[in-house]
C-alpha positions as CSV (number, residue, x, y, z in Angstrom):
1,X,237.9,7.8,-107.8
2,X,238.2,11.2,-109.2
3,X,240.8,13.9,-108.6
4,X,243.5,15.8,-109.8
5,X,246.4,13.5,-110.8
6,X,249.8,15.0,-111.2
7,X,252.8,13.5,-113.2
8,X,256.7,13.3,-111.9
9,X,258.9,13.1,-114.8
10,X,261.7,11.8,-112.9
11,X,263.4,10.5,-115.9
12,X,262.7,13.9,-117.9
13,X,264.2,15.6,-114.8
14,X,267.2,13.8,-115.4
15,X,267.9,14.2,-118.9
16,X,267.2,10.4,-119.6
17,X,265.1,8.5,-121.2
18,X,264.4,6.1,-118.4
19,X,266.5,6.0,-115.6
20,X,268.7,3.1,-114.6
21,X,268.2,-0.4,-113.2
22,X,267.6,0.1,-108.8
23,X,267.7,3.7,-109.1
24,X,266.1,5.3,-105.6
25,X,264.3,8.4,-106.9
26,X,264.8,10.8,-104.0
27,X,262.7,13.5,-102.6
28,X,265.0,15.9,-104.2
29,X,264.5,14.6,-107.4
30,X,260.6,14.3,-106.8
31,X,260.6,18.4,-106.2
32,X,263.0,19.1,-108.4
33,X,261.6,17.4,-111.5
34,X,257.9,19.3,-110.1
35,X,259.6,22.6,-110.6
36,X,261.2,22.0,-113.5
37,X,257.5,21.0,-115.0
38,X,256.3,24.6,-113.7
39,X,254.4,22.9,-110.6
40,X,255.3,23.7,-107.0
41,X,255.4,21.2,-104.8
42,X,253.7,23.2,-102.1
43,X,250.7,23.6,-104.3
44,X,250.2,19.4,-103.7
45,X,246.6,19.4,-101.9
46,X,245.0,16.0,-100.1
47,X,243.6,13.7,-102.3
48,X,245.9,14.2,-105.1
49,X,247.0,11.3,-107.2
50,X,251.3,11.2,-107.4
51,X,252.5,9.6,-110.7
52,X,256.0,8.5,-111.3
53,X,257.7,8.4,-114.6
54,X,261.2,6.3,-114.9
55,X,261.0,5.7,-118.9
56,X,260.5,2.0,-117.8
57,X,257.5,1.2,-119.7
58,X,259.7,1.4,-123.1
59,X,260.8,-2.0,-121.8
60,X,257.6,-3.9,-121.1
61,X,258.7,-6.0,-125.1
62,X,262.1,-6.8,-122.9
63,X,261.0,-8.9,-120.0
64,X,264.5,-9.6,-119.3
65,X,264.9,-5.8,-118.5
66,X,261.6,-4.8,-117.8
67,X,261.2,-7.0,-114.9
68,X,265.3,-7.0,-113.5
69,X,265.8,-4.1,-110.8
70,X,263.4,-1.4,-111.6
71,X,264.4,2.0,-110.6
72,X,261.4,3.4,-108.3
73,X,260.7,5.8,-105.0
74,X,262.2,4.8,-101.4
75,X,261.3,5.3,-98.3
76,X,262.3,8.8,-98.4
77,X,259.8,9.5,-101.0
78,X,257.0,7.3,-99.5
79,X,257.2,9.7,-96.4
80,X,256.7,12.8,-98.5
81,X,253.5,10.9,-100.1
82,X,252.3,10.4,-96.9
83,X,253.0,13.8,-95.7
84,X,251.4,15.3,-98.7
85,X,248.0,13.4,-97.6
86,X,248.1,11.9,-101.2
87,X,245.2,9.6,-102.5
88,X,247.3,7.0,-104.4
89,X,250.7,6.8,-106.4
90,X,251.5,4.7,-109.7
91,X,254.2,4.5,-112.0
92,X,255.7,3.1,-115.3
93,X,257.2,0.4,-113.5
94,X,256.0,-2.8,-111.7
95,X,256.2,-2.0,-108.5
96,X,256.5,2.1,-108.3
97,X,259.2,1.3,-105.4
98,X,263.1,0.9,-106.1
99,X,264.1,-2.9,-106.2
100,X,266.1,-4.3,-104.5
101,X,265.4,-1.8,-101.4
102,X,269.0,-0.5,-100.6
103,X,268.3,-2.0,-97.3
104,X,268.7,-5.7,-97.2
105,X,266.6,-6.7,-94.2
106,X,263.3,-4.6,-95.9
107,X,261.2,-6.9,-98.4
108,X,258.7,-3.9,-100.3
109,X,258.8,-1.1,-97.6
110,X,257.3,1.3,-99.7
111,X,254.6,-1.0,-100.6
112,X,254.2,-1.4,-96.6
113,X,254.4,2.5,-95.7
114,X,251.9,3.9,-98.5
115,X,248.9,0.8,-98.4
116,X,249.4,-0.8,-95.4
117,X,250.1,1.9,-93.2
118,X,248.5,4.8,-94.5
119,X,245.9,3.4,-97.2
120,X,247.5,5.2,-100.5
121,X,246.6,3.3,-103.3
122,X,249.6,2.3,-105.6
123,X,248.7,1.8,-109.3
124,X,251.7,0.4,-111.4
125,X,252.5,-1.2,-114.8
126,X,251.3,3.3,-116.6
127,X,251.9,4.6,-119.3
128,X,253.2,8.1,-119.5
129,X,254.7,8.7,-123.3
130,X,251.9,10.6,-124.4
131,X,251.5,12.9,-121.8
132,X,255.4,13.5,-121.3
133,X,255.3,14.5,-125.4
134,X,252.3,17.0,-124.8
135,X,253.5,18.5,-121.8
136,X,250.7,17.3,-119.3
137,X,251.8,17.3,-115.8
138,X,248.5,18.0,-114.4
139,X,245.2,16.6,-115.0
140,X,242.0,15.4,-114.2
141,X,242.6,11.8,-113.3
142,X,239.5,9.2,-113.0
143,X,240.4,5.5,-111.5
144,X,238.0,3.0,-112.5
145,X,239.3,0.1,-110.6
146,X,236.7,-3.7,-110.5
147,X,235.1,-4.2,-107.2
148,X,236.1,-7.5,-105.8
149,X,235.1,-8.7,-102.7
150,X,238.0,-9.5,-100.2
151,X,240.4,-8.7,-103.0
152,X,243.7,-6.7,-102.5
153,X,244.0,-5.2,-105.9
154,X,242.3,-4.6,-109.5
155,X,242.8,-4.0,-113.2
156,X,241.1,-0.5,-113.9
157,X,241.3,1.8,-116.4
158,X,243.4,5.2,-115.9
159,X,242.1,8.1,-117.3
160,X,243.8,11.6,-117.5
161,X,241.6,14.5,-119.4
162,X,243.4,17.2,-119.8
């Protein structure tokens, strides 16, 4: 897969370093952390890859944290995707969508909406340090992912050229 990936500092946006445990990044935040990075969110074209950052990956040597309540995109968010006619999302976090889903009776909703639903490929587990220090919130991105048959997911390796 090749296409133009774009990055969401969310955490950047927010003046942290990562954001907080079950934090629901909204659409608000989504646009506002765009425009803050000098990218209009109107300027989002089909096929474009949407990557989230939270900070989380500075906790993947903390298992404890790391895998406790990631902060992550709801279903607010997952309807802009969608809107937006995205190819796929990822993020520095396990499972790019806010856990526990402030709704009780929903088990991975965002999961649901963006693959099952509408086929947007979510990759998760990034990381987004070195492009967050040089200031690289758009790129060419280039998903390698392993073919296998009947499977629902792959390692791959991400690559961003700037």
């Amino acid at each position: 897969i090749i296409t133009r990936g774009i990055l969401i500092d969310v955490a950047g946006y927010k003046g942290q370093s990562k954001l907080s445990h079950s934090y629901e990044v909204t659409r608000a935040d989504a646009e506002g952390a765009l425009r803050k990075q000098g990218i209009d969110p109107d300027s989002i074209r089909e096929g474009d890859a949407l990557f989230f950052r939270y900070g989380w990956s500075k906790l993947w040597r903390q298992p404890e944290k790391y895998n406790t309540n990631p902060p992550g995109i709801g279903l607010e968010v997952a309807a802009w995707v969608v809107s937006k006619k995205a190819s796929m999302v990822g993020s520095d976090s396990w499972t790019t969508e806010v856990v526990p889903n402030p709704n009780p009776e929903l088990v991975f909703p965002v999961h649901q909406e963006l693959i099952t639903k509408n086929g947007v490929f979510n990759l998760e587990n990034m990381v987004f340090e070195e492009l967050v220090r040089d200031r690289v919130y758009e790129f060419l991105f280039i998903h390698t992912p392993i073919r296998y048959k009947g499977a629902t997911g792959s390692p791959a390796r991400p690559i961003a050229i700037r």
